[in-house]
FIRO-420224 format. One line per 10 residues: number of its first residue (from 1); their letters; for each residue x, y negated, z of C-alpha. Coordinates in steps of 0.1 Angstrom, whole numbers. Each point is the difference from the previous one (the first is absolute). Layout:
<recs>
NUM	A	X,Y,Z ~ ...
</recs>
This chain:
<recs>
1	XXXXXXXXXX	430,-395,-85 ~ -37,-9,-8 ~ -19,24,-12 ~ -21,-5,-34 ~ -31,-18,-3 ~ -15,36,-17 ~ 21,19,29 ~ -16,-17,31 ~ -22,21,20 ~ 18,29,-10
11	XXXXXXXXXX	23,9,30 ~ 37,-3,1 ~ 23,26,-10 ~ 31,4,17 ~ 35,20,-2 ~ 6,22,32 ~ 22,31,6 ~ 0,7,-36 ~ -34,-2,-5 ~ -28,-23,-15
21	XXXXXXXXXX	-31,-11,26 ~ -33,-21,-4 ~ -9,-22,28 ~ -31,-15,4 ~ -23,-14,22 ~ -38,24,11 ~ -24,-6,19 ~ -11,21,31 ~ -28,-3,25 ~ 16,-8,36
31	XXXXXXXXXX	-30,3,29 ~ -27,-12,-27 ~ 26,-28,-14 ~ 16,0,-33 ~ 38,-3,3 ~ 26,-5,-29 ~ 29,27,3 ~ 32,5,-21 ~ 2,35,-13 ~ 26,13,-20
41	XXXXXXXXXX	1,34,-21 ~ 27,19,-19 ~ -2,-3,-38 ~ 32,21,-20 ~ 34,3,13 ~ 25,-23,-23 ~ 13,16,-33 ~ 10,-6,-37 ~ -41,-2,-6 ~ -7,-20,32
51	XXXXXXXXXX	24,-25,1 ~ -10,-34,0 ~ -35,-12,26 ~ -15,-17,-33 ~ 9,29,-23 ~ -30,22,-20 ~ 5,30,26 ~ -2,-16,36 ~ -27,-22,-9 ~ -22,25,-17
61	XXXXXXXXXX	8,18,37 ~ -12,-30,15 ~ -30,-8,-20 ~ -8,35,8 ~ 2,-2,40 ~ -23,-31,-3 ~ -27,17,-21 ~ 0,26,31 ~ -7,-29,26 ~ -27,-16,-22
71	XXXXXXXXXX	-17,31,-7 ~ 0,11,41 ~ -18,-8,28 ~ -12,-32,2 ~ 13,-18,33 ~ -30,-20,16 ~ -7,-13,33 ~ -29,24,-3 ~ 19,28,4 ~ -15,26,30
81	XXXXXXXXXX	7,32,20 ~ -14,30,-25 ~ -24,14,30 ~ -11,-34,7 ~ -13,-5,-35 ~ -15,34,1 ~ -22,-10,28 ~ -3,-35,-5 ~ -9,-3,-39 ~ 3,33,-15
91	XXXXXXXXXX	-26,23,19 ~ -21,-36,1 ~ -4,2,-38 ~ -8,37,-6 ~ -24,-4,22 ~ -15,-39,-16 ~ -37,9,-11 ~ -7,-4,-32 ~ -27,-29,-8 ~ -10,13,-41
101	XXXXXXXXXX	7,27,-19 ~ -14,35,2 ~ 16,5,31 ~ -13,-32,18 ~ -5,4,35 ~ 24,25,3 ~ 38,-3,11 ~ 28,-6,-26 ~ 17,33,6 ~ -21,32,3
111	XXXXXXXXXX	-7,12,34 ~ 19,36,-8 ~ 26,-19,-16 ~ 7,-24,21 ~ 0,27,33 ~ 27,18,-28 ~ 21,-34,5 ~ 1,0,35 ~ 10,34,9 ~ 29,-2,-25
121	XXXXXXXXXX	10,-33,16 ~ -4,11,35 ~ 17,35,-6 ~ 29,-10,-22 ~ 3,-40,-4 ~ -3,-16,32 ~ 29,11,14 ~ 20,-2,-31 ~ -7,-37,-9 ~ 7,-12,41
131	XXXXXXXXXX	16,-31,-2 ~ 4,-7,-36 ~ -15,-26,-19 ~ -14,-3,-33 ~ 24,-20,-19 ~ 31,21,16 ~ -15,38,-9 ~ 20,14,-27 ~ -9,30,-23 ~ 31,19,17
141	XXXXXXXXXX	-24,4,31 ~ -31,12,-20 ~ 27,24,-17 ~ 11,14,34 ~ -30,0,19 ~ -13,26,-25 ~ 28,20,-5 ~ 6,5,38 ~ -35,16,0 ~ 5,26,-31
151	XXXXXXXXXX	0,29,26 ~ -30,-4,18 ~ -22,-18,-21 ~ -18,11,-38 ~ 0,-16,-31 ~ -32,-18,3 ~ 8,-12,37 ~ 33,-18,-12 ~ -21,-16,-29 ~ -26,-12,22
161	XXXXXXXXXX	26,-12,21 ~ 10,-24,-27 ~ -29,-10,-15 ~ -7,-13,34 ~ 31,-18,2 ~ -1,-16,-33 ~ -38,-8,6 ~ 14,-24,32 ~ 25,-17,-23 ~ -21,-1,-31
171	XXXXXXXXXX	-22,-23,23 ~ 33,-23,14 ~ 7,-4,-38 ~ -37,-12,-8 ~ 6,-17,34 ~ 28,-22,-13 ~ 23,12,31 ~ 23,23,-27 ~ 3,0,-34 ~ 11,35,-5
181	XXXXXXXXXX	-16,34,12 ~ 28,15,15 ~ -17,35,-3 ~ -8,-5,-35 ~ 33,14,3 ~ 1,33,20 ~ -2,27,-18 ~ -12,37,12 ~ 26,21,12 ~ 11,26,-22
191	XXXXXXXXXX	1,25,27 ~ -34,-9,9 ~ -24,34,6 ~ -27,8,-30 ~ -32,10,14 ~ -12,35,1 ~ -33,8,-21 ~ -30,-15,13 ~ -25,23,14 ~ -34,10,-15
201	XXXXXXXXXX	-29,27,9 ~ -9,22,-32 ~ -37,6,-3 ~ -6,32,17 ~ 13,-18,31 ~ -13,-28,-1 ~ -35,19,3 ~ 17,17,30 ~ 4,-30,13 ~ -36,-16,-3
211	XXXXXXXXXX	-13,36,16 ~ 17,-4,29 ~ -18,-27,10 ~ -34,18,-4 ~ -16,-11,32 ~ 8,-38,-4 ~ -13,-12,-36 ~ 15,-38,2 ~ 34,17,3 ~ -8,26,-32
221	XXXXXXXXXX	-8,-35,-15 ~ 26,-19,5 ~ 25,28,-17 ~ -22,8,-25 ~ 7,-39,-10 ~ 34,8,1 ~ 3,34,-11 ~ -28,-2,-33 ~ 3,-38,-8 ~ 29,-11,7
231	XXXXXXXXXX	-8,-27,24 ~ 28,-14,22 ~ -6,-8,39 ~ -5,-35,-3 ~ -23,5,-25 ~ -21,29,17 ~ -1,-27,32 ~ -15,-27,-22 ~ -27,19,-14 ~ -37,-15,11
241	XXXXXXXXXX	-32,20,-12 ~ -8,-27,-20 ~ 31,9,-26 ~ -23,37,-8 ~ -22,2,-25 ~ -19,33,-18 ~ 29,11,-17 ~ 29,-24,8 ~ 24,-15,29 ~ 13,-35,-5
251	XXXXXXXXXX	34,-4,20 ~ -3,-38,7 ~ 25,-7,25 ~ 28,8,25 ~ 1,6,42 ~ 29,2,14 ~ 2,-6,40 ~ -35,-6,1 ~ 6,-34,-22 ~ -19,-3,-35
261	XXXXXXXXXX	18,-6,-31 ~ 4,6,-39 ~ 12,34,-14 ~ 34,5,-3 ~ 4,-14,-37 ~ -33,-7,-29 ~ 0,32,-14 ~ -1,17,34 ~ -40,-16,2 ~ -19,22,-22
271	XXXXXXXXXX	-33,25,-2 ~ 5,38,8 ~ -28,24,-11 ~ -10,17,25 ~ 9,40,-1 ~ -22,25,22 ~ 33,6,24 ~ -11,-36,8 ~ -29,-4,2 ~ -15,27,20
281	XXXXXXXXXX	24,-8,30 ~ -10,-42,-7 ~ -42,8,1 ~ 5,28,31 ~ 18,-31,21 ~ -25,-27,-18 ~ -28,21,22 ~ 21,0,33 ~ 6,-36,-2 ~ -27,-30,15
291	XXXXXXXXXX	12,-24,-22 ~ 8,2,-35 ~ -5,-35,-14 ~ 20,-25,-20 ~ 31,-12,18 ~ 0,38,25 ~ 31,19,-5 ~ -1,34,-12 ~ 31,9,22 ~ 4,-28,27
301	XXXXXXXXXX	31,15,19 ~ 20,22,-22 ~ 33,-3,21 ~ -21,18,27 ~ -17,22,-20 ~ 36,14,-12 ~ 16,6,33 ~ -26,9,23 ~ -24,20,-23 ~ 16,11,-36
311	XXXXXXXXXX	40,6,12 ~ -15,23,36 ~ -21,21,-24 ~ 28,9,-28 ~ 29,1,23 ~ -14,16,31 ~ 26,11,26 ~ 28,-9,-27 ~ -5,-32,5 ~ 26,-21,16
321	XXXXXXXXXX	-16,-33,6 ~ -13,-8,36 ~ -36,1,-17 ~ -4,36,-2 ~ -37,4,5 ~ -26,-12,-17 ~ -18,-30,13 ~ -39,11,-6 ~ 7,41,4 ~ 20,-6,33
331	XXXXXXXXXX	24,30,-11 ~ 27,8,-18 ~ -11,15,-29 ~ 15,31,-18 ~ 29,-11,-26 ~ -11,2,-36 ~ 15,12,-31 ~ 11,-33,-8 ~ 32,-18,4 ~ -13,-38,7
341	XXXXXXXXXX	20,-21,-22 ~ -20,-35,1 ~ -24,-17,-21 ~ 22,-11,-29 ~ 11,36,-5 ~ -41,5,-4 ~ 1,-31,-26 ~ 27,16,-16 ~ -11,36,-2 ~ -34,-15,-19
351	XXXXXXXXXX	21,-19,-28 ~ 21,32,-5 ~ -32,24,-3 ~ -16,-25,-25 ~ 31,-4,-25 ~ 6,43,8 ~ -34,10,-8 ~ -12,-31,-29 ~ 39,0,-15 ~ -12,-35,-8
361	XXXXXXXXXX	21,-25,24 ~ -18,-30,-9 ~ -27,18,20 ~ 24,-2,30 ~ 8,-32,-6 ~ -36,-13,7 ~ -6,22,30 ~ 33,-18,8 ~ -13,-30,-11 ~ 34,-11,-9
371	XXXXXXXXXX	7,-25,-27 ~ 30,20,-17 ~ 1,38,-4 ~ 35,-2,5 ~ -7,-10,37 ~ -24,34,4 ~ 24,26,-21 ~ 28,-12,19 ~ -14,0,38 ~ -32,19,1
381	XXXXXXXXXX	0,29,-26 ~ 13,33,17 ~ 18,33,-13 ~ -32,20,-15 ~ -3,30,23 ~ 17,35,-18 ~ -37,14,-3 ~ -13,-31,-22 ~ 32,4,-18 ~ 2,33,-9
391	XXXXXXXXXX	-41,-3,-9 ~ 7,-28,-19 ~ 30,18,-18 ~ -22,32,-11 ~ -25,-23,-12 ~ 24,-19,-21 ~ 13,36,-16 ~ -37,10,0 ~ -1,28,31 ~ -21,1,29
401	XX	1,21,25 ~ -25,30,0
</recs>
């Protein structure tokens, strides 16, 4: 029997083994050609409620299944192999320069950001995406990707891991190759691992640190950047000594791999006033350097300076990395005090003594030069050390120490 006018398009439901099905007709890319195929799906088995194909129940099933396929992937002749649009489009356009904006000049994606991409898809996507194309990944595959790597990955590395994932199909969408981010609907793994508490130097060592670099003052100012203003590496490499004034350092911009870009968000370009831990490190280098014009950079190989000068002096024999002596002493140099724990523990060890000391975390917060406080309490401040509390406590009940 014909179907109605209002039913056509609709499939065909049909009686089999007891049970109600919805045929209907898809479409599916075949070798770059679209090809009509007849699919058909299980809707309810038959009972008092589901007994008729045109009654409320079955069609309410159907209307249901049909919603699904609209809502899907969209079946196109466009439709490409997921590591061939990564290569072919994707990588293309984070890399598009921009032509206005602030950022004119520079690439779409941030150089740091963009080397953040490709390790993630190199390391943990490649492989995984093989042969499959955009319009036939399904969440389920996000879903078990991630959970298969619970044990031996963190927390952050699974989220990276999908954030680059969705970023591919975000672009297919825009792309008008799918219609639907299929990772939009992964979510994290329960089991995944939380993160341990981020590292940061207290005060007393990061003044242990700056002294151990006593013969080479570029190095004592590079962590004194880090360890007394909060500057992060990018933004230590960027400096020029055209950004230093009489009383003030204006962070301007970003190097990260030797290319020039913006900070890492607006707030992050800001003034510092410069403290004496700075400054007397900054004017003993400005006198051992020929150049110190506009557009000259304070610190023109920080990478370097880390691993062949700063980590052989505060490491010494303990240090495991093939560079064990320093570069410019031409020994290996007696192990500090010091337990090197990287630049952004030095960033964070500054926030921490500015809220500890002022009590005031808006003050942290510009150091930070963070647009919420929210963003500096959660991931910067650090447990005040027992001696700052238990000062602060006698204070508070009026007793000092004699």
């Amino acid at each position: 029997m014909s179907q109605k006018k209002g039913e056509r398009g609709r499939g065909h439901i049909y009686l089999q083994h007891g049970a109600w099905y919805l045929q209907f007709y898809q479409a599916e890319n075949r070798d770059g050609e679209l090809v009509k195929v007849r699919r058909s799906v299980f809707l309810h088995d038959k009972d008092r409620e589901h007994n008729t194909a045109t009654c409320k129940a079955v069609k309410a099933l159907r209307d249901s299944e049909l919603t699904k396929l609209s809502t899907g992937p969209q079946i196109t002749a466009d439709d490409q192999r997921i590591v061939d649009y990564w290569v072919n489009r994707f990588l293309p356009y984070c890399e598009e320069e921009l032509k206005t904006g602030p950022r004119a000049g520079q690439q779409r994606l941030k150089p740091s950001t963009l080397r953040g991409y490709k390790q993630v898809y190199r390391q943990h996507l490649k492989d995984h995406f093989g042969k499959w194309t955009l319009q036939k990944y399904q969440p389920a595959m996000g879903a078990r990707l991630l959970d298969s790597l619970t044990a031996k990955q963190g927390f952050y590395v699974l989220k990276h891991i999908r954030a680059v994932g969705s970023a591919i199909f975000r672009r297919a969408v825009k792309d008008q190759i799918i219609t639907v981010n299929p990772w939009s609907a992964v979510e994290m793994p329960d089991d995944a691992i939380e993160p341990g508490e981020t590292q940061h130097y207290t005060r007393e060592q990061s003044e242990d640190l700056v002294s151990a670099l006593v013969d080479h003052v570029d190095a004592q100012l590079a962590l004194s950047l880090a360890c007394f203003l909060a500057l992060g590496p990018a933004e230590i490499q960027g400096l020029e000594w055209g950004d230093v004034d009489k009383d003030w350092l204006h962070i301007r911009r970003n190097v990260v791999l030797g290319k020039e870009g913006t900070t890492k968000t607006i707030e992050r370009a800001a003034s510092l006033p410069l403290l004496d831990e700075v400054r007397v490190p900054l004017e003993l280098w400005r006198k051992q350097c020929k150049d110190t014009g506009d557009g000259v950079r304070i610190i023109p190989d920080l990478h370097n300076l880390i691993n062949r000068v700063i980590k052989p002096h505060v490491l010494g024999e303990k240090n495991t990395a093939t560079q064990k002596r320093c570069t410019r002493c031409d020994i290996v140099p007696k192990a500090s005090d010091v337990q090197w724990r990287g630049m952004y523990s030095a960033r964070r060890g500054a926030i921490t003594h500015a809220i500890n000391v002022s009590g005031n975390i808006a003050l942290g917060q510009r150091l930070a030069r963070h647009a919420s406080s929210a963003t500096t309490s959660a991931f910067y401040h650090k447990a005040m050390p027992d001696a700052m509390f238990l000062d602060g406590m006698k204070r508070l009940n009026g007793k000092r120490e004699t």
